[in-house]
DRENPA-3360 file (N, C-alpha, C; in nm, 2 decimals, always signed):
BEGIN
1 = XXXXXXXX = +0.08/-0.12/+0.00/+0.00/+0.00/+0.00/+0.09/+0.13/+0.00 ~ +0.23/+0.13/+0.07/+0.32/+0.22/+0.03/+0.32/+0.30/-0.03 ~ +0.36/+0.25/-0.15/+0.40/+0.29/-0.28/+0.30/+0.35/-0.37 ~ +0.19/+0.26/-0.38/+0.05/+0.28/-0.43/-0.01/+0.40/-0.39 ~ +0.01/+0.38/-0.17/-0.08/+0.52/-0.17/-0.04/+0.64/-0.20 ~ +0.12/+0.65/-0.15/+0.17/+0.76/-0.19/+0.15/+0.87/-0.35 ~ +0.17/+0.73/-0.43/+0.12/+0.79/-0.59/+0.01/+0.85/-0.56 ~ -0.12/+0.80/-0.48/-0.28/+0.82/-0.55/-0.24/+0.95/-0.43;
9 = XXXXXXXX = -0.21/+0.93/-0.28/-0.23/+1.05/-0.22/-0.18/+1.16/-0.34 ~ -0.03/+1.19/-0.37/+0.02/+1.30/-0.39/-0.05/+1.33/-0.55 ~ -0.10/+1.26/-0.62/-0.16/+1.32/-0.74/-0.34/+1.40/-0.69 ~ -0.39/+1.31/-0.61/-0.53/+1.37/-0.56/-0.54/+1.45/-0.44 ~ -0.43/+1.53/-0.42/-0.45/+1.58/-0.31/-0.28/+1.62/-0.24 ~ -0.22/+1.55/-0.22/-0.10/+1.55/-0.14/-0.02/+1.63/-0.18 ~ +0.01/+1.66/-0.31/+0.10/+1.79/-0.38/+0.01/+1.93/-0.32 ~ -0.13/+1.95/-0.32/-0.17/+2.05/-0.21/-0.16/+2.10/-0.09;
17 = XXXXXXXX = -0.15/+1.98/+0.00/-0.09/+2.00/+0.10/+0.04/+1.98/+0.15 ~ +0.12/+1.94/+0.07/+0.30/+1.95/+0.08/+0.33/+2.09/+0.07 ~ +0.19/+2.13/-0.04/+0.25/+2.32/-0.09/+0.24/+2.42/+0.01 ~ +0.18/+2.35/+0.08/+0.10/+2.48/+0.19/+0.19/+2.46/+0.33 ~ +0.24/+2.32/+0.34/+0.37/+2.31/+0.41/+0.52/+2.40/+0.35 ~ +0.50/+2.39/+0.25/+0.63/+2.50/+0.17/+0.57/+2.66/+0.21 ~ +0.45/+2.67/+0.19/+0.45/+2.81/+0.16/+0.48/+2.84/+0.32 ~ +0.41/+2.78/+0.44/+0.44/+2.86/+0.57/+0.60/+2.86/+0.62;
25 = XXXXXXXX = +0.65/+2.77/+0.55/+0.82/+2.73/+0.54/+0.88/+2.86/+0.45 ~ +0.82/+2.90/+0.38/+0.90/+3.03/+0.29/+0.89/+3.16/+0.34 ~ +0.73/+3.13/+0.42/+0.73/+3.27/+0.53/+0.75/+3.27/+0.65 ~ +0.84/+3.15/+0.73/+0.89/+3.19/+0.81/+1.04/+3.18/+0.83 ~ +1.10/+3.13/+0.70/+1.26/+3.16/+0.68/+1.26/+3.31/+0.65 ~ +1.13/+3.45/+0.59/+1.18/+3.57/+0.60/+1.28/+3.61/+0.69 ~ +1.26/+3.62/+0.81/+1.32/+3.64/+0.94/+1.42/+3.53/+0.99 ~ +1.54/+3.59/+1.08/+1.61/+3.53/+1.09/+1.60/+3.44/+1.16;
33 = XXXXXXXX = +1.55/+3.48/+1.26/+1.47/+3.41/+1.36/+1.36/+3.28/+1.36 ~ +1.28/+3.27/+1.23/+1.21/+3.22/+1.19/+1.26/+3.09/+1.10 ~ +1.39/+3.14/+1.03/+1.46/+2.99/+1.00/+1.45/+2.87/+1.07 ~ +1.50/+2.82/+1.14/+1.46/+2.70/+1.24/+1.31/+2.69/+1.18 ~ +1.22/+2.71/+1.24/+1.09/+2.68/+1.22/+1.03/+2.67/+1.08 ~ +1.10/+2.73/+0.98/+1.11/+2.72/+0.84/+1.13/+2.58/+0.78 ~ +1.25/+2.58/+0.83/+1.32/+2.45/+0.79/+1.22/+2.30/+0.86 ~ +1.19/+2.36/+0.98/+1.09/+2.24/+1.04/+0.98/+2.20/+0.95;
41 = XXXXXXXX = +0.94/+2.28/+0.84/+0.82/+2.34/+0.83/+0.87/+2.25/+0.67 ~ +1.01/+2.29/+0.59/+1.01/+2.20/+0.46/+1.04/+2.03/+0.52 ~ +1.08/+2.01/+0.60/+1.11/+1.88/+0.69/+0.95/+1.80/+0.65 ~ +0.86/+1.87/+0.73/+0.72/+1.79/+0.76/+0.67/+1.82/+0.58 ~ +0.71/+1.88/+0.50/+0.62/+1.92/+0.35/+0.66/+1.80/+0.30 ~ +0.78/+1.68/+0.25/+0.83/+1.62/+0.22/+0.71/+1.48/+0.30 ~ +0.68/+1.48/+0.43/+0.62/+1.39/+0.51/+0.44/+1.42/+0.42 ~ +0.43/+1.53/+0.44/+0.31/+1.54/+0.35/+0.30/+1.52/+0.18;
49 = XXXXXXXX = +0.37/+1.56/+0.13/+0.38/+1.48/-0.02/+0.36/+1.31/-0.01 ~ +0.47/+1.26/+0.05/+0.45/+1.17/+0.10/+0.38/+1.06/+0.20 ~ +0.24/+1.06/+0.28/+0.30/+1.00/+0.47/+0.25/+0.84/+0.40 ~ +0.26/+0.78/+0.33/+0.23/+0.64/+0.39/+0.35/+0.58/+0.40 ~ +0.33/+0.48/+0.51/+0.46/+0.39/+0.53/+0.55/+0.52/+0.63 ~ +0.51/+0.61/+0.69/+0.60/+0.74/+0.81/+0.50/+0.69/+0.89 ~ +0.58/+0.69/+1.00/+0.53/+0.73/+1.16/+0.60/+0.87/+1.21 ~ +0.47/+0.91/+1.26/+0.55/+1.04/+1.37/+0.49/+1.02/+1.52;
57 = XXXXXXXX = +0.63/+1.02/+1.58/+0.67/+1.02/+1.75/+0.70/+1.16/+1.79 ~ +0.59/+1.18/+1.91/+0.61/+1.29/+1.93/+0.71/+1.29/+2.09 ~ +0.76/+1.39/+2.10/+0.80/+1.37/+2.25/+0.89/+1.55/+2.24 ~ +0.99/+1.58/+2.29/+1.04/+1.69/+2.30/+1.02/+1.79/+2.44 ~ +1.07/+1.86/+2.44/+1.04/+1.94/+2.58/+1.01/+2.05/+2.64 ~ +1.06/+2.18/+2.68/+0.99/+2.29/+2.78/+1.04/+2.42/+2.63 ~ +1.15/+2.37/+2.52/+1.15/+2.46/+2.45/+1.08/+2.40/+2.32 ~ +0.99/+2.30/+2.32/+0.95/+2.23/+2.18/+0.78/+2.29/+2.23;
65 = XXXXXXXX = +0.74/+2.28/+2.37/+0.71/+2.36/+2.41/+0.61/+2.53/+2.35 ~ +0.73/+2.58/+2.40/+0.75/+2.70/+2.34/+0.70/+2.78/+2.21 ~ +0.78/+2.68/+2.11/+0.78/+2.69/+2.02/+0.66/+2.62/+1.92 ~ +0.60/+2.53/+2.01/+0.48/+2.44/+1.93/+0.37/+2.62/+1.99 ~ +0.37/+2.67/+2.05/+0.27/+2.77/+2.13/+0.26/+2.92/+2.02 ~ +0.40/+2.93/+1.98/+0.41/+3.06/+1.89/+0.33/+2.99/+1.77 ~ +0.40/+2.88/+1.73/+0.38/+2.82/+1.56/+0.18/+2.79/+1.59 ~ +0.15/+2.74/+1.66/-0.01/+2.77/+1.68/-0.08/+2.87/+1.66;
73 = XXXXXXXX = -0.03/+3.01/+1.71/-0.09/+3.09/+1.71/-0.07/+3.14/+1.56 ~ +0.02/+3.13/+1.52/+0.08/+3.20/+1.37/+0.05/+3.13/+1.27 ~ +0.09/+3.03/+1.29/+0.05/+2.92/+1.14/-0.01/+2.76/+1.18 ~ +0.02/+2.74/+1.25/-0.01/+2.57/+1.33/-0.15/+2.55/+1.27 ~ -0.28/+2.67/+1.30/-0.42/+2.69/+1.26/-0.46/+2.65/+1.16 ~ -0.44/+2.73/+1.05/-0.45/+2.72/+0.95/-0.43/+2.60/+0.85 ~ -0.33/+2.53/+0.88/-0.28/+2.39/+0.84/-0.37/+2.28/+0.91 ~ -0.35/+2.28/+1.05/-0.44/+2.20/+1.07/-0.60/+2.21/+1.04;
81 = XXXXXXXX = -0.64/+2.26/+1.05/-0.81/+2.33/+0.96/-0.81/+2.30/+0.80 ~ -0.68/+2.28/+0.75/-0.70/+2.25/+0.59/-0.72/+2.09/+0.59 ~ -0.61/+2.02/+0.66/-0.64/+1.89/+0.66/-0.66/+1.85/+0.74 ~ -0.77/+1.86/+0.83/-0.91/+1.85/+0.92/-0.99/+1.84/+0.81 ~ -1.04/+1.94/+0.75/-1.14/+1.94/+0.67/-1.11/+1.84/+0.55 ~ -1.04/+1.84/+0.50/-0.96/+1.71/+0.37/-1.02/+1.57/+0.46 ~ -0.95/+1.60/+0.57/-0.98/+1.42/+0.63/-1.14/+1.38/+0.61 ~ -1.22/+1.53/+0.69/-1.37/+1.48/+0.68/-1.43/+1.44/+0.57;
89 = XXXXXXXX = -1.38/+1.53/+0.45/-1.44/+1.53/+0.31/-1.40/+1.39/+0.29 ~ -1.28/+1.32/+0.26/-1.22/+1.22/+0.25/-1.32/+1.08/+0.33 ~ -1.32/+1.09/+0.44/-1.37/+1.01/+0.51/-1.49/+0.94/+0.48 ~ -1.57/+1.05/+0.37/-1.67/+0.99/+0.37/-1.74/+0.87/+0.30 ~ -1.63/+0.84/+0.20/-1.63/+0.76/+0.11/-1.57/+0.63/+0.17 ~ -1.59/+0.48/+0.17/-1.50/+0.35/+0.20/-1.38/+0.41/+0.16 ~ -1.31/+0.43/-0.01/-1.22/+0.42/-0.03/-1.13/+0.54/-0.01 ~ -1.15/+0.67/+0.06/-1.10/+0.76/+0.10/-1.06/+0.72/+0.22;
97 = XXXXXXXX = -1.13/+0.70/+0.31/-1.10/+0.68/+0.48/-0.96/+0.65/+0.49 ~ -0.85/+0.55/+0.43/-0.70/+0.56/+0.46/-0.63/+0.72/+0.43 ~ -0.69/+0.77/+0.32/-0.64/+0.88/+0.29/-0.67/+1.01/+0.38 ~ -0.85/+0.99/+0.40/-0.84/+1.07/+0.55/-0.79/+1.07/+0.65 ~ -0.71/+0.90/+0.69/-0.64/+0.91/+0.84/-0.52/+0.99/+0.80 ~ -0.46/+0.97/+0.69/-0.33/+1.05/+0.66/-0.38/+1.21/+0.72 ~ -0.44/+1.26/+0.66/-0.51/+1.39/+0.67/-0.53/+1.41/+0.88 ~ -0.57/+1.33/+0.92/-0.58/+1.34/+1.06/-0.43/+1.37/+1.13;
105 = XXXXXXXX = -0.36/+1.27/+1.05/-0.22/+1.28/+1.10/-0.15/+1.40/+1.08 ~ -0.13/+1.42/+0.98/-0.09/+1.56/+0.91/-0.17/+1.68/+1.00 ~ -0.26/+1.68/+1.03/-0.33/+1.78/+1.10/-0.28/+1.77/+1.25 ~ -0.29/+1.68/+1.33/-0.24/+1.69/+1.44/-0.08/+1.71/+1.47 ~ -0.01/+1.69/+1.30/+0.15/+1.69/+1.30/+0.13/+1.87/+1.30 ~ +0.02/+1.94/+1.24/+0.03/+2.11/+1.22/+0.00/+2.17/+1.36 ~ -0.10/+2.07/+1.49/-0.08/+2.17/+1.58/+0.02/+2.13/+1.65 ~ +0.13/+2.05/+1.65/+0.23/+2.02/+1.77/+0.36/+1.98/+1.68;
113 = XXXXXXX = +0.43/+2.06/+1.54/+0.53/+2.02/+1.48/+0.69/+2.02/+1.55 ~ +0.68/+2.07/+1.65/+0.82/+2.07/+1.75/+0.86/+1.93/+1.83 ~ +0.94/+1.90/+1.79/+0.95/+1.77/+1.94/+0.89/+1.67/+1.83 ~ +0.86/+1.67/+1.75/+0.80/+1.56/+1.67/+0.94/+1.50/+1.56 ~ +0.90/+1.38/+1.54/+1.03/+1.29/+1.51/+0.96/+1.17/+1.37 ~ +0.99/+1.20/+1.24/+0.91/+1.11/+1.14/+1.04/+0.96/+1.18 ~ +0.97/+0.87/+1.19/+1.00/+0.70/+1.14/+0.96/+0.64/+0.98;
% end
């Protein structure tokens, strides 16, 4: 199912939300400051083009933290609300529902991307 899903996700869907992982990644390498979280940000776009056959472990600590609380407020929302809604729409078909849990994943990877670790 790997290989398979990955094709059908990234042609129906998955090249959309890999882009929107790029685009918050391009705006927040503006700032210097914002690099790190940029770069987190083309890290998880590559997971989204792609997620079947990835696991993400979360764990990290008082500065992942931190940083999971700014990227919420700023961008975390947004992302998770796109694929929330992808997952529902998705879901409601038999043969969508794997593709929606992707979409669940991806969504809860948008509110808490610090401390988080792809397998």
């Amino acid at each position: 199912m790997g290989c398979l899903g990955n094709l059908l996700w990234f042609v129906f869907g998955g090249a959309l939300s890999g882009l929107s992982w790029c685009l918050a990644g391009c705006l927040w390498c503006v700032t210097i400051v914002g690099i790190p979280i940029g770069m987190q940000c083309f890290k998880f776009a590559s997971l989204s083009f792609f997620p079947f056959g990835k696991e993400v472990r979360y764990g990290g600590g008082a500065v992942s933290m931190l940083v999971n609380i700014i990227w919420l407020i700023v961008s975390g929302l947004p992302l998770a609300l796109e694929h929330a809604v992808f997952g529902c729409i998705l879901c409601v078909t038999i043969i969508g529902i794997p593709f929606g849990l992707q979409h669940f994943k991806l969504a809860k990877l948008a509110l808490m991307p610090f401390g988080a670790e792809v397998y």
